[in-house]
N, C-alpha and C positions, 0 to 999 in steps of 0.2 A: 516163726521157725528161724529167719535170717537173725533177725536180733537175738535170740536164744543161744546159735551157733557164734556169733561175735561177742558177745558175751562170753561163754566158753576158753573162748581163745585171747581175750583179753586177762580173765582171771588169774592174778599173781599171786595169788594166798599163802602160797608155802611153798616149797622147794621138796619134790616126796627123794624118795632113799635113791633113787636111779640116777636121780642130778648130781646127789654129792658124791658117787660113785664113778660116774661121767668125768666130775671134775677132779678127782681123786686122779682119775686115771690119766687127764692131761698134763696133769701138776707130775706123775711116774715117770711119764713117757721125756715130759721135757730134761727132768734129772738125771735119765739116765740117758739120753740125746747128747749130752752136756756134761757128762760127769768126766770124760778123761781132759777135757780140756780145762774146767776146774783144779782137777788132781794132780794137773801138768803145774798150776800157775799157782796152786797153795803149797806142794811139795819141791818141786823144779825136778828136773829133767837133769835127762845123758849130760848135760854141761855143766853140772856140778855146783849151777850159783843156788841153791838149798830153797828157793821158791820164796813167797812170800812171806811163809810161817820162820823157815831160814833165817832172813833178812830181818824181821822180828824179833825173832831170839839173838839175835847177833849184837840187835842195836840194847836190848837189853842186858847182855852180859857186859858190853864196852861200858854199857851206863852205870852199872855196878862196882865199875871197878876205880 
């Protein structure tokens, strides 16, 4: 019976729907943990310097010209 039960609990065969669902949900929770402070640093903020995506387009347009 112990060996039957550690067996059991060793078994890794597949990952059933609740797992990727679990992880689903961790990967949600972080994004949205995390998202203004992203939003802050892709767009920029009240100071007006245009954020990373800003600063991208900026050195692209200088580079164009």
């Amino acid at each position: 019976m112990k060996n039957k039960l550690v067996a059991y609990f060793k078994d890794e065969a597949g990952q059933t729907s609740t797992e990727y669902i679990l992880l689903v949900a961790v990967v949600a929770a972080i994004v949205f943990k995390f998202r203004d402070a992203a939003m802050q640093m892709l767009f920029g903020g009240d100071a007006g310097n245009g954020g990373i995506l800003g600063k991208v387009f900026q050195k692209a347009e200088t580079g164009l010209q």
